[in-house]
N, C-alpha and C positions, 0 to 999 in steps of 0.2 A: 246386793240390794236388800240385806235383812231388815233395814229400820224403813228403807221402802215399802217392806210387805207389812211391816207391824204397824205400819202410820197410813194404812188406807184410808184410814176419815178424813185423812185430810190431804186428799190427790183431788185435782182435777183430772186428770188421764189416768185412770188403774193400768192403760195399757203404754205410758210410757213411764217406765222406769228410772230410778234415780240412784246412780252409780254410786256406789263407796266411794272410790276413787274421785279426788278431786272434789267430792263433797262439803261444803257451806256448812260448819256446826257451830252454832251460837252460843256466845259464852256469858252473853247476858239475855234477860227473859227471863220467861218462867218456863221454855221449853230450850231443849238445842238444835232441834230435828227442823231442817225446812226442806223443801225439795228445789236446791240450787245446789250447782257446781262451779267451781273455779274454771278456766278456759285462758289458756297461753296464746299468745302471738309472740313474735320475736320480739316487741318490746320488753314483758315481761310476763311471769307465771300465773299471776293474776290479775290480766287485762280484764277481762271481762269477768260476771257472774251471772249465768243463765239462766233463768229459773220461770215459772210456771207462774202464770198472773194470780196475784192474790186472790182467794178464795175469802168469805165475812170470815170463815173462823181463823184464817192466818193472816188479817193484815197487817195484826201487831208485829207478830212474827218477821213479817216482811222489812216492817222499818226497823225493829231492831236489828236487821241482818244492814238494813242500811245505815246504821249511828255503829254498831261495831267496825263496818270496815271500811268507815268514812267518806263514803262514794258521795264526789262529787256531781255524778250524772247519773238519771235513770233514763232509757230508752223504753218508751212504748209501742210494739207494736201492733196491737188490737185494741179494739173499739169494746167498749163495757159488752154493747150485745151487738150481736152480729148476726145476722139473718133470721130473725126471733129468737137468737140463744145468748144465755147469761156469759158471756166470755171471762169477764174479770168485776172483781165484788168493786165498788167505790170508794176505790184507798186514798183517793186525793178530793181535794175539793175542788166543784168542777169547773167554778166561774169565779171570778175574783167579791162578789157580792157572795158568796154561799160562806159558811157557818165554819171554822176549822173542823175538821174531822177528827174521833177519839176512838180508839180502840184499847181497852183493856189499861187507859192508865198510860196510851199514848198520844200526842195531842200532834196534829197535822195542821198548818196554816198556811194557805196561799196568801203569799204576797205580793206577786206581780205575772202577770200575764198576757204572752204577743205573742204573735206571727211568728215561725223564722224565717228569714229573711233570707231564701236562695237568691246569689248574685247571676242564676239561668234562669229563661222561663221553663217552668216546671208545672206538672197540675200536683206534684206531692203536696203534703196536707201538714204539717207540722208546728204544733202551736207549743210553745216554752212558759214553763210553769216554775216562778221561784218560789221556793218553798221553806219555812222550817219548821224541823221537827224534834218534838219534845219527848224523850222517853226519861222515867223514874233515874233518879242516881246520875244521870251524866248533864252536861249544859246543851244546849241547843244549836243543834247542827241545821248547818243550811247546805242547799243541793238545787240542782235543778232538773224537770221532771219534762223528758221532750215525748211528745205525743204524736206519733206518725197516723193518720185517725183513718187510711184511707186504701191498706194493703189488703188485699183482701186474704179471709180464710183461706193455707191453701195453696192460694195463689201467687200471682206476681202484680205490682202495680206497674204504670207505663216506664220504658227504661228508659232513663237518661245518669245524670250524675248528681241527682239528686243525694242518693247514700253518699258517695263518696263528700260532698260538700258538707254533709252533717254531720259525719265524724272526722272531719276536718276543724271541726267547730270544736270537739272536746280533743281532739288528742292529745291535747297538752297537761288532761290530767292524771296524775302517780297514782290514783288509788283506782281499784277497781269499777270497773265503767257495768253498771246493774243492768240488765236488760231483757225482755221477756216480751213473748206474745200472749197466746192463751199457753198452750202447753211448753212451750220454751223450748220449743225446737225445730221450728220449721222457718217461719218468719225471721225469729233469731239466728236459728243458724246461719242464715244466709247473710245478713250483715256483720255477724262477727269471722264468716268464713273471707268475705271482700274486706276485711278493717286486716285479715291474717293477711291477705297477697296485698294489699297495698305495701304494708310496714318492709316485705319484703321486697318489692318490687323500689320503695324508696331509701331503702340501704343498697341498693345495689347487690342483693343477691340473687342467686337462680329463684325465679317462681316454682318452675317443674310441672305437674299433671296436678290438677285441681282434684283431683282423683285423690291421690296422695294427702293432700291438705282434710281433703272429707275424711278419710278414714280415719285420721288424728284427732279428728274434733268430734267425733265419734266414741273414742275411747276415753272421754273427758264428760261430754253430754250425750247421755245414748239417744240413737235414733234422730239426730241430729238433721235437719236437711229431708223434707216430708216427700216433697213432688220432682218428676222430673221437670218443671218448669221451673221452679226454684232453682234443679243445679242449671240448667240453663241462662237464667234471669243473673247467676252470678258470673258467667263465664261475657254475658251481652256488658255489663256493667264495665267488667274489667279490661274488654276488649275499648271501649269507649273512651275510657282512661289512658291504656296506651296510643291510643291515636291523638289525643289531647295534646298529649306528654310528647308524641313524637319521637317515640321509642318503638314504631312501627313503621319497617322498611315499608320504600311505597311499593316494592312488589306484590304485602300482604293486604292493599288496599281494598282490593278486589273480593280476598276471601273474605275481610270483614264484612263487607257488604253483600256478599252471599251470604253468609248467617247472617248478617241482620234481619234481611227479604225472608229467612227462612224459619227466622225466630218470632217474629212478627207472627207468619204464618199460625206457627204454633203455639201460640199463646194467646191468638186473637178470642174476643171472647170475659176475661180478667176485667 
């Protein structure tokens, strides 16, 4: 974590760390240092890139990390402020009447913005932002910027299969999927750890101890996965999936619905 320790002006969390390992370096900018990591699922080595909500002094940075590795999708999961506190600086423009955004010689344009559109009733919160964006030296990249506005710090929002239907919506694309809460690791982790057992669960191989899947995603994004309600919230998701799917003998109908009753419990409150 050396360029970690030497780039503390520009952390949101001084207490989470940003590995060597699997680390995001920019090869255009005026800087190469961000605090993002690469993140594998069995699709590929660089499914995801997890990272720490833009901060005013890096959200150049940011896009440039997004026009290098041509990412078609940003996921959001926090809100600018969140219980009186600044979460993430204003990297996008927030209404389709507002002004493009520029940072440092980068130029940010909304061009279209809706709803998404879950085919379940859901109370998740998810508004789709198309976007493009203009950095020095290259042509103008478009992407799309999905905004979950409604998870809380921390927390878990109500379970259903909301995540899984939203990254249903991008999985089809090759380049890495950008995604971030405040710190990039708790909110986050939890839906790139459910996007890792889906991919496995729909090639037909062993899932295994979700245990196992955290520690891996772990040694890619440290501190990965904040609360035990989180690992929880993803174990409720994935069970709901398989009862869906019908890849759950109805022997285990019963324990689902014991931990649901039990999950409930424990998470009521969010």
């Amino acid at each position: 974590m050396e360029l970690f320790i030497a780039g503390g002006r520009i952390e949101a969390n001084l207490d989470v760390g940003c590995l060597d390992f699997q680390r995001v370096v920019l090869n255009i900018g005026p800087v190469s240092y961000i605090h993002a990591n690469y993140v594998s699922t069995p699709v590929s080595p660089k499914r995801f890139i997890c990272t720490q909500a833009p901060l005013a002094k890096t959200c150049a940075e940011f896009w440039y990390m997004v026009v290098q590795e041509n990412s078609d999708a940003i996921i959001m999961l926090c809100n600018f402020v969140e219980q009186g506190s600044k979460k993430s600086a204003d990297y996008v423009p927030l209404t389709p009447d507002t002004s493009p955004k520029t940072f440092e010689g980068v130029t940010v344009t909304l061009k279209k913005q809706e709803q998404f559109q879950f085919p379940i009733q859901t109370k998740v919160n998810v508004v789709v932002s198309s976007l493009e964006v203009k950095v020095p030296n290259s042509p103008v990249h478009k992407c799309s910027h999905y905004h979950w506005r409604d998870w809380p710090d921390r927390g878990v929002p109500e379970t259903d299969l909301a995540p899984v239907y939203l990254l249903t919506k991008i999985q089809s694309t090759t380049t890495p999927i950008i995604i971030h809460c405040s710190a990039g690791i708790g909110r986050t982790g939890s839906i790139v750890l459910i996007q890792h057992a889906l991919e496995l669960l729909n090639s037909q191989q062993p899932l295994g101890e979700i245990r196992g899947l955290l520690l891996a995603l772990r040694k890619q994004r440290n501190n990965s996965i904040q609360t035990e309600h989180q690992y929880l919230y993803i174990h409720q998701v994935l069970l709901l999936y398989l009862k869906k799917m019908k890849y759950l003998d109805e022997t285990a109908v019963p324990y689902l619905e014991k931990f649901t009753t039990d999950y409930v419990a424990a998470t009521r409150g969010f």
